[in-house]
N, C-alpha and C positions, 0 to 999 in steps of 0.2 A: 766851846765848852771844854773846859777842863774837866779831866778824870783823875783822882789819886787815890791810890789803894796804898794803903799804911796796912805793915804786917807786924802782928805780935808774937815775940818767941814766950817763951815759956814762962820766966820770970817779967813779963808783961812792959819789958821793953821794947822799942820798933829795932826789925831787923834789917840790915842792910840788905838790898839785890844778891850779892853772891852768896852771904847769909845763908839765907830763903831757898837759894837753889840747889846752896851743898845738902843743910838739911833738910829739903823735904823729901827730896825723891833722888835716886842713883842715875847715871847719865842714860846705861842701857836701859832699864825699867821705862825712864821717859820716851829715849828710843822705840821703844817696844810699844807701849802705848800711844803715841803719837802714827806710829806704822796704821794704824787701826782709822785713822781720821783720813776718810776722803778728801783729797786737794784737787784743784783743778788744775791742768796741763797747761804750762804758758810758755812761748820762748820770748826773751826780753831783749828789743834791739837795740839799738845805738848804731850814730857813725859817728868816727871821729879821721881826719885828714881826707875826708871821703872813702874813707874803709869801711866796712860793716863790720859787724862784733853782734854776735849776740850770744844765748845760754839759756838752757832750759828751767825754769824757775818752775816749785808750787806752791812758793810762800806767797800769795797774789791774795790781794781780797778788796771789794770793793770798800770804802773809806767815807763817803760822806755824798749826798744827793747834791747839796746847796752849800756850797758849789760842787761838782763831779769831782771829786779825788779818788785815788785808788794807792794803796800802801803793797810795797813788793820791799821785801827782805834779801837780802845779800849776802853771801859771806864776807867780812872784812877784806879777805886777801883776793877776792876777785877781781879779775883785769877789766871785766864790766863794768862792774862799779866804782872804779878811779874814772873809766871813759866817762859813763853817765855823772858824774862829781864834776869832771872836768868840762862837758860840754853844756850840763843842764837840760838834756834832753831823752826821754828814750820812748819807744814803743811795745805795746803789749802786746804780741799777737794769742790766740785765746787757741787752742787745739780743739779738734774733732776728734769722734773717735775714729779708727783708724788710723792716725798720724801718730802711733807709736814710735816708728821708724825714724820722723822725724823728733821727737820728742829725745831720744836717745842719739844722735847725731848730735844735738846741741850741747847733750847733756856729757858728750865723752870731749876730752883735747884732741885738738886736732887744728890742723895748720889753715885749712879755710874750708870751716865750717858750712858755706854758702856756698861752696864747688859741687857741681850736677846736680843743685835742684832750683823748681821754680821761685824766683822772688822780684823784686824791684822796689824801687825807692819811690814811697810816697811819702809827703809832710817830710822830705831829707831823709827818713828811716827807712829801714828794712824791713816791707813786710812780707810772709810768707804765702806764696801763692796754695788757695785752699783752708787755710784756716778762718771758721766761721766766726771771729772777733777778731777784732785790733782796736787800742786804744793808742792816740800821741798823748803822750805827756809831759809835763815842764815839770821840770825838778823842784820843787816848792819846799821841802824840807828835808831833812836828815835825822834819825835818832837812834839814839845808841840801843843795843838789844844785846849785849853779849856777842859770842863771834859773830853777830851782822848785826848790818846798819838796818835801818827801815827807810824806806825810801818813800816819800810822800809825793805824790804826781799829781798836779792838776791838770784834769783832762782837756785836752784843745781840740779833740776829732774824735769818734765814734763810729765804727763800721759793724753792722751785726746780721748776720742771716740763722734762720733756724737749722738747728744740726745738735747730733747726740751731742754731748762733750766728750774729752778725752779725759777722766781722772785718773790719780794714781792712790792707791789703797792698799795695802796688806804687801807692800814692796812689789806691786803687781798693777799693771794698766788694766783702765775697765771704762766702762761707760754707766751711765746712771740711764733708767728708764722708770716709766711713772707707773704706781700700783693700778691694775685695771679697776674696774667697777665693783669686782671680784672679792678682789683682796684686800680692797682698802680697808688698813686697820681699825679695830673700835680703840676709841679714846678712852683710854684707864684714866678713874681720878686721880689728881694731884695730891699728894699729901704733905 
C-alpha cells in the first residue's frame, strides 16, 4: 500500500517537503512539542568486522504485521547507520524501565560503548543482557526523512518477556503504567 499526502499552500499550489516544513511550524516550537510525545527506549545494534556498534534510538515504531517490519530513524551523519547500510543488518533491543543508565550510555560518545556491561551476540548482533524485547532485522529499505533516513527492517527473530517499558517524554525517562479500574477515563464524544 501506498500512502501520499499532497500539501496545498495558500494559492492552492502543492508545496514541496522543505516548503511545508519552513512554513508550517519553527524548528524549536516543533522541538518543544514533539518533547511532549512519549517514545519508546531502544538501543539499535549492529556488528560490523566483528565489532559491536550500537546507539540509543526513540524514533522506533512497529511498521507492518504482514510481513513483521518495524521502521527506526537515524541521523544521516551517524556511524550506525553507514554500519547498518553497509552490513544490511541490525538489532532492536527494546528497554525496561529502569535501564535509564543504560539508555544514556548508548546515547553519549564514547569509545566502547559495550565495556562493563552484560551483553552477547545472538542472530551475529548485540543483544543487551536485560532488556525485555529484541527484534533481528534485515535492512529492507531506506527513505529519506530530512536529517535521517528511515530505516525499514524486516523482522527475522522476536524475543519478548512482560516488563514496564522504558519511555522517554517531556526530555525526561519514565515508564507507562495502566489506568486502574478507578480511573479509567469516560469517553467524551467525538466531534
Amino acid at each position: 500500500m501506498i500512502i501520499l499526502i499532497i500539501m496545498m499552500n495558500r494559492g492552492g499550489g502543492v508545496m514541496k517537503t522543505n516548503e511545508t516544513a519552513q512554513a508550517a511550524v519553527g524548528e524549536q516550537d516543533f522541538r518543544d512539542l514533539m518533547a511532549g510525545v512519549c517514545a519508546p527506549v531502544t538501543v539499535v545494534t549492529a556488528t560490523e568486522n566483528g565489532t559491536p556498534h550500537g546507539a540509543t534510538v526513540s524514533a522506533f515504531a512497529s511498521l507492518s504485521l504482514r510481513p513483521p517490519m518495524v521502521s527506526v530513524a537515524l541521523d544521516r551523519t551517524s556511524r550506525l547507520l553507514a554500519r547498518i547500510q553497509r552490513t544490511g543488518r541490525f538489532a532492536v533491543n527494546v528497554l525496561g524501565a529502569g535501564q535509564q543508565a543504560l539508555a544514556l550510555r548508548f546515547a553519549r560518545h564514547a569509545a566502547d560503548r559495550f565495556a562493563g556491561i552484560r551483553w552477547e551476540y545472538e542472530h551475529a548482533l548485540p543483544r543487551l543482557h536485560g532488556a525485555p524485547g529484541r527484534l533481528v532485522c534485515e535492512l529492507a529499505s531506506v527513505a529519506e526523512g530530512g536529517d535521517h533516513l528511515l530505516l525499514l527492517g524486516a523482522v527475522v527473530h522476536a524475543r519478548t518477556r512482560t516488563a514496564a517499558p522504558l519511555v522517554y517524554g517531556h526530555r525526561a525517562f519514565g515508564t507507562h503504567s495502566a489506568f486502574t479500574a478507578d480511573e479509567q477515563p469516560t469517553a467524551a464524544p467525538l466531534r
